[in-house]
N, C-alpha and C positions, 0 to 999 in steps of 0.2 A: 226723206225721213220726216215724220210726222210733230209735230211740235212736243208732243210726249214723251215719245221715243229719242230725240235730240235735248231732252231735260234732265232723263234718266241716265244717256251717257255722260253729258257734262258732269251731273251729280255725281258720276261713277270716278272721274279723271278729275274731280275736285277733293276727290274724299282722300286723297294720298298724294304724298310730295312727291316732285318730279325725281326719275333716278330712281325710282324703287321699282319691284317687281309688284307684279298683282298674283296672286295663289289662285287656281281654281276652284277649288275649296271655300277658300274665304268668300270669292264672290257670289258662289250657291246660297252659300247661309248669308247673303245681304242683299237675296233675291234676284242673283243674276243667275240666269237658271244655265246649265249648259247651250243649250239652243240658242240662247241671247249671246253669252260667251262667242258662241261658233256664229252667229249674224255679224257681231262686233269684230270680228278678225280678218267677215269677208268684208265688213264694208272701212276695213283700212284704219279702224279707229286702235284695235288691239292689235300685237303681232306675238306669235307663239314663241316662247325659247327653250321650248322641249314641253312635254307632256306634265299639264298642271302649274305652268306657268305663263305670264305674258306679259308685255312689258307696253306703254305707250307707243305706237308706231313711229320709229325712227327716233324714239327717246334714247342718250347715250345710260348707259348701265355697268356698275360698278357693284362687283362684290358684295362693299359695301348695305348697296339698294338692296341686293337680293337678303342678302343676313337682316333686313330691318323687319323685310316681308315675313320673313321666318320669324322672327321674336316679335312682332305687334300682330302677324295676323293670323299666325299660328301657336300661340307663347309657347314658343321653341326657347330652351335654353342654350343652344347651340352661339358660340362667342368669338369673336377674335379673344386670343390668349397670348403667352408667351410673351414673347419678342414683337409680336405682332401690335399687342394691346398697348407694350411702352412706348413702341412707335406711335401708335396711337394718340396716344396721352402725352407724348412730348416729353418724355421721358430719354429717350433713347433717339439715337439715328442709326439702328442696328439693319434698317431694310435696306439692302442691295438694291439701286437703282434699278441695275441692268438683269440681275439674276433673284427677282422679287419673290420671293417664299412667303406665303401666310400662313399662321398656325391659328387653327381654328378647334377650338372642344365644345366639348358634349359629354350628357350624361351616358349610365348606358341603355343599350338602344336607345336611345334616339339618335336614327337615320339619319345624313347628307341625303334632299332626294336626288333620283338621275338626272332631274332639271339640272342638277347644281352642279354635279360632279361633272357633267359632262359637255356645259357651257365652258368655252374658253375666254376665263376673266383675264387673260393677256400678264398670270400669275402663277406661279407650280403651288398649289392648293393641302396644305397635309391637315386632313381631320384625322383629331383623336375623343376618343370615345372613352371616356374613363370614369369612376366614381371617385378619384381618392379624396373628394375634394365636396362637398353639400351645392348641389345644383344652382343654388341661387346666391351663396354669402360671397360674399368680395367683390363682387360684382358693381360697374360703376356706368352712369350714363353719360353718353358724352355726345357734340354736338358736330354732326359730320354733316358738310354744307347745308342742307336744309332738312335735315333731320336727327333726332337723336337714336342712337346706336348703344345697344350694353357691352361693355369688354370688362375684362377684369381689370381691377385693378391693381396698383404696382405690386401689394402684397401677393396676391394671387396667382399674378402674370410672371415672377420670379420663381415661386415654387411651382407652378405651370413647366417653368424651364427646366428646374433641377428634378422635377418628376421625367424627363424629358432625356436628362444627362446620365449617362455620357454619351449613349450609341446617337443620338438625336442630339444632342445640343453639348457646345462645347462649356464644361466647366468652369475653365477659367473666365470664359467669357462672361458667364452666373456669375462670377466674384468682378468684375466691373462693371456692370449691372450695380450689384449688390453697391459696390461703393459711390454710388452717384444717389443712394435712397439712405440718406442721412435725417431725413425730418418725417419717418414714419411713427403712427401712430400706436404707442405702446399698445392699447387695449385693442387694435385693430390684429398688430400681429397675432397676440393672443389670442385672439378669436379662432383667428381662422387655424394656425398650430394645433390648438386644442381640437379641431373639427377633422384637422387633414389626418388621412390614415396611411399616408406614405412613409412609412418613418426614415427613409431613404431620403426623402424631400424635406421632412424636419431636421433633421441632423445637420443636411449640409444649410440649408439654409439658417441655424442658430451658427453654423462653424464660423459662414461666410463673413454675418454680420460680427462676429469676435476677432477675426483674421481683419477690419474693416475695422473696428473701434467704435461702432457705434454708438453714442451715448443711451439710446433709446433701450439699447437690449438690456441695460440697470434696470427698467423696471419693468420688465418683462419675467414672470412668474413661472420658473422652469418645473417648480413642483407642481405643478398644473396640465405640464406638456407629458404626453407619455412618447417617450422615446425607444421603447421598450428594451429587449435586451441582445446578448449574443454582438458578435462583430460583425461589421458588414465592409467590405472592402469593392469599392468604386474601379480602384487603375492597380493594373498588374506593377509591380516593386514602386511602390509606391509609400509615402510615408504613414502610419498608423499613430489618429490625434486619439488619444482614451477618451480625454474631457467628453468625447461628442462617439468612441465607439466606432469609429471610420476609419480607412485608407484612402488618402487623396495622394492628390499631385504636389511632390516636393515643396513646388514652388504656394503652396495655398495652406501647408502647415503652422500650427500658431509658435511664437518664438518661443515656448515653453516648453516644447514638444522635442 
């Protein structure tokens, strides 16, 4: 390899932190043409991980890597979410060591490509694809070994769950969650309430935080949230709170009720 040609890969394998993926895509428009791609694989510098992706040869690779290549080199809004994000953020230690689940969302359409779906990140993978929620607000950056990573944050990653509850996520588990997020940011809830169009996902998430005493929901501006109308029932014989228009589980009813 010609002194050129060994300036250009270096330049290629410095321009991104180790553990991440490279997009074929991204390299075309940064002037690595297909052909170069396809020279770079056979002389051992790049290795494929399905069609449209590639990773450093013999670089270890994490999830993680591939979702960063998605959001910096394709501005994918595709996130860890849920349960995922508060693990994340040190919020939680809700991942199962041994039977590791990630929840990951997305706007709609926009795809998981087959690269991704069909790599085995040594994790059971569930993307959801959904609007209820404005593509980019909540959203927070955070510093996963030598790169930063978007996930939602706590606000987001909670109504992520209860968008999610019950058939996908256990409720009550939402309401211990819900009480370990004591020092949220009045005007942040608010934001995102007013934005979210779940009203499934606002309801239980005002309930939780009342069931929980939070001091913070005092100024939180419920003439603001539309919660809209009609009853909505969550769990079959279950108890129905009015305040909030729902049916939950006995045990997550407010002492009023």
């Amino acid at each position: 390899m010609n002194t050129e040609k060994g300036s250009k890969i270096n330049q290629l394998l410095q321009s991104q932190p180790q553990g991440v993926v490279f997009l074929a895509s991204w390299l075309s428009l940064n002037g690595y043409s297909l052909d170069l791609q396809k020279r770079y694989r056979k002389s051992n510098w790049l290795q494929s991980i399905g069609t449209g992706a590639m990773i450093r040869t013999g670089d270890p690779i994490t999830y993680e890597g591939a979702l960063y290549a998605l959001q910096q080199q394709n501005n994918s809004n595709i996130h860890p979410g849920g349960k995922t994000a508060l693990s994340l953020l040190g919020k939680s230690h809700y991942l199962e060591l041994q039977t590791k689940k990630v929840s990951l969302f997305g706007g709609k359409g926009e795809n998981l490509p087959s690269w991704f779906q069909n790599y085995d990140w040594g994790a059971e993978m569930n993307y959801y694809q959904t609007g209820f929620l404005p593509k980019t607000l909540g959203l927070t950056q955070i510093e996963y070994k030598n790169f930063t990573l978007q996930v939602s944050n706590a606000i987001r990653a909670l109504l992520e769950c209860l968008y999610l509850a019950p058939k996908y996520q256990d409720l009550y588990e939402c309401f211990e969650i819900m009480e370990g997020l004591n020092n949220l940011r009045p005007k942040e809830v608010q934001k995102l309430l007013e934005a979210c169009n779940s009203l499934k996902a606002k309801r239980l998430f005002l309930l939780l935080a009342d069931k929980a005493g939070h001091s913070w929901l005092n100024h939180v501006d419920m003439n603001n949230i539309d919660l809209g109308t009609g009853k909505r029932s969550i769990v079959k014989g279950g108890v129905y709170v009015s305040k909030y228009k729902i049916t939950v589980n006995k045990e997550l009813s407010l002492n009023d009720e």
